[in-house]
C-alpha positions in Angstrom: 0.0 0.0 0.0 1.6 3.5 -0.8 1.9 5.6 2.3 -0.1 8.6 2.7 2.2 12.4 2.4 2.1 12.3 6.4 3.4 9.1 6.8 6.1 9.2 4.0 7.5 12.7 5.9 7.1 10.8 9.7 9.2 7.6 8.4 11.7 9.7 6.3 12.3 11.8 9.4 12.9 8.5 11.4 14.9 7.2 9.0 16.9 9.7 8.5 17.3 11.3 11.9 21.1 12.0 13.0 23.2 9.5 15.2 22.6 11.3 18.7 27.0 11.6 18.7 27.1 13.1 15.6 26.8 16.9 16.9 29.8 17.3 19.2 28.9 20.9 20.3 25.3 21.3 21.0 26.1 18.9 23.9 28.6 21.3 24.6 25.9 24.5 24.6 24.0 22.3 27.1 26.2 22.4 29.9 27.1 25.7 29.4 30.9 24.9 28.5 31.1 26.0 25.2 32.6 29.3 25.2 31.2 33.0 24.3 33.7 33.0 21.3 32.0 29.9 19.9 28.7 31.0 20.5 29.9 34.5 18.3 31.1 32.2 15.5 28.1 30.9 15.7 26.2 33.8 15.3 28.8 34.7 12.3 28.1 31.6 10.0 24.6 31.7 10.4 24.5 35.3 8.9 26.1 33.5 5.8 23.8 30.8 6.0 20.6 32.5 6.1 21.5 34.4 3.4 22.2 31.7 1.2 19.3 30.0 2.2 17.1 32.8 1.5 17.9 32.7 -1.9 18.0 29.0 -2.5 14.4 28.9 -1.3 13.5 31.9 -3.7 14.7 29.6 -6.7 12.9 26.5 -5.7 9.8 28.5 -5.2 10.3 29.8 -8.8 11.0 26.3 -10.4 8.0 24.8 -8.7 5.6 27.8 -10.2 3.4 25.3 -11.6 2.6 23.4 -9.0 1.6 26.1 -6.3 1.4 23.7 -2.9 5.4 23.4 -3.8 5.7 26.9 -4.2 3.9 27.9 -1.3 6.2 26.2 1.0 9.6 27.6 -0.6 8.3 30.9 -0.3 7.3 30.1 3.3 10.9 29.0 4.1 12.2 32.3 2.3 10.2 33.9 4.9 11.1 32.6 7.7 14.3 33.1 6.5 14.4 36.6 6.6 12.5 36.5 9.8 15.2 34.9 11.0 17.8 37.2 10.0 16.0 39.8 11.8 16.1 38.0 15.0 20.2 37.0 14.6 21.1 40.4 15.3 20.2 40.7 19.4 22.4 37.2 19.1 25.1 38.3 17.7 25.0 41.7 20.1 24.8 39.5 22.6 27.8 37.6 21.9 30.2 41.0 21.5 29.7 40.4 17.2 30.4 44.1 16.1 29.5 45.6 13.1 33.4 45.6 12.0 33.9 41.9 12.9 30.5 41.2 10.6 31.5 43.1 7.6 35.0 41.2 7.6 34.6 38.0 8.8 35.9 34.7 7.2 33.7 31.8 6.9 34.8 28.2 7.5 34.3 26.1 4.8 33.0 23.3 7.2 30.0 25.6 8.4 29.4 26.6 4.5 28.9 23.1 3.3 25.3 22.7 4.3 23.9 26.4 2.4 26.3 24.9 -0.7 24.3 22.0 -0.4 20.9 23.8 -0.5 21.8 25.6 -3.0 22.4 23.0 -5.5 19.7 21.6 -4.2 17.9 24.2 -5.6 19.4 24.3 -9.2 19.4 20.7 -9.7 17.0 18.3 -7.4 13.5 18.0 -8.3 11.6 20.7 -5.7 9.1 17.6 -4.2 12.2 15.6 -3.8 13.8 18.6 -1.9 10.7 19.6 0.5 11.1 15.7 1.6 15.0 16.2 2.2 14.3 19.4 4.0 12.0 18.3 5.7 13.6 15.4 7.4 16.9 17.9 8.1 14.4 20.4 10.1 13.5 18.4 12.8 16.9 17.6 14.2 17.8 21.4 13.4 14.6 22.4 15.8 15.7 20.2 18.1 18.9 21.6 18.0 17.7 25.0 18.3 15.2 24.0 21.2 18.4 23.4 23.5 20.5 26.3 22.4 17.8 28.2 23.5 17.2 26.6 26.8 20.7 26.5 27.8 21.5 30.3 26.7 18.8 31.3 29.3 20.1 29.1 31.9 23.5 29.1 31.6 24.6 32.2 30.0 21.8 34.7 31.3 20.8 35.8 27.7 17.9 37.8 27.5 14.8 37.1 25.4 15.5 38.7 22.6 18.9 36.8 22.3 17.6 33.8 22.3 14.5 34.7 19.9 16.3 33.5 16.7 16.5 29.8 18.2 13.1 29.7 19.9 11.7 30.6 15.9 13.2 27.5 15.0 12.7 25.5 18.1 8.7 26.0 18.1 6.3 24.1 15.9 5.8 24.9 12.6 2.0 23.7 11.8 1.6 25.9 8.7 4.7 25.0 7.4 4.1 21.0 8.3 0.6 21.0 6.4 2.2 22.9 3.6 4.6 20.1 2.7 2.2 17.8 3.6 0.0 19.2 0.8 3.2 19.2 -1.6 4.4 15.7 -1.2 0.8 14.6 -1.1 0.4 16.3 -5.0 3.5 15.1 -6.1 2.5 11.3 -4.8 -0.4 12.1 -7.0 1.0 12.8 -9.7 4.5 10.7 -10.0 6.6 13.2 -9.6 8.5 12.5 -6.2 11.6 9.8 -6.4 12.0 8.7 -2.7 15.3 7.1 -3.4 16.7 10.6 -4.5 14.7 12.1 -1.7 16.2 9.9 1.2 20.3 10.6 -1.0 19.5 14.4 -0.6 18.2 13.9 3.1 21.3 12.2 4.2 23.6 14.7 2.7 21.7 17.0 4.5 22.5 15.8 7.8 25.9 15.1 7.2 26.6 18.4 6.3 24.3 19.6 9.3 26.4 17.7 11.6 29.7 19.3 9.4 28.4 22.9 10.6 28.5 22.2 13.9 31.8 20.2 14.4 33.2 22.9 12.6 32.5 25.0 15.3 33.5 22.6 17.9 37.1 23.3 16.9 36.8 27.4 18.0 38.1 27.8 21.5 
């Protein structure tokens, strides 16, 4: 029996949710021993990231004109996307990121592997294929962000608005679920979404998830 859109997203997720060892420095975050440098870093490469992002999910959205459920969700990530970037900047003031430090600062090719990634996503994978990928990736980032956010109120005293850009990502996303519900349901409908390719693109995904944050486990 083919599975319904809902439960080829739940079982992908499963299947393709990261090895709980793979993230060496949310752990880290946690416990409150990762240090304020790190957390600036962090703040840095996510300006990158977002960006790139932003853009990627612009282009998917215009590739998948014709078929309007996968449009709709690309242009929701693109907007939640720049939502986010709003919300970076208390963050990075938090962290002592100055304006200076933005404008020239360096990113590390480990941390700029994942937005690469999107990014030919976006110019080459079939968009259904993608929302399945991304999908799958965004609930281990959520959980991710769900306890940087808890541990920068406990452990490093940040105040709301510092911690705003992770609790955006950390909350549920309903609209955003039952948009690529609707999407993968459409293109089950209509043979357009290849699984296999799906599941390749998803596990990329989390590799080069788990490549961002290692590469920020070697700042001191």
């Amino acid at each position: 029996m083919t599975p319904s859109a809902a439960e080829l997203l739940a079982s992908t997720t499963a299947r393709l949710a990261p090895d709980p060892q793979a993230n060496r420095l949310v752990p880290l975050i946690s416990r409150g021993e990762a240090s304020r440098e790190t957390l600036a870093v962090l703040a840095l490469e996510q300006r990158w990231v977002i960006a790139a992002d932003r853009r990627s999910f612009l282009h998917l959205a215009e590739r998948a004109a014709a078929t309007p459920t996968a449009a709709a969700f690309f242009t929701s990530l693109a907007e939640g996307e720049s939502l986010a970037a709003e919300r970076l900047t208390a963050f990075a003031e938090a962290c002592g990121v100055t304006a200076e430090r933005t404008r020239t600062y360096d990113p590390l090719p480990g941390c700029q592997a994942y937005p690469a990634y999107v990014s030919w996503l976006a110019l080459n994978a079939s968009p259904a294929d993608a929302i399945l990928a991304l999908t799958a990736n965004f609930s281990a980032w959520g959980g991710y962000c769900a306890r940087i956010a808890e541990a920068l109120r406990t452990h490093y005293a940040f105040p709301d608005e510092a911690r705003a850009f992770f609790d955006l990502f950390a909350q549920p996303a309903p609209d955003l679920d039952s948009r690529a519900t609707a999407a993968v349901s459409a293109a089950l409908d209509e043979g357009r979404l290849d699984e296999t390719a799906a599941h390749r693109y998803g596990r990329l995904l989390q590799c080069y998830e788990a490549m961002f944050w290692n590469s920020l486990r070697a700042i001191p």
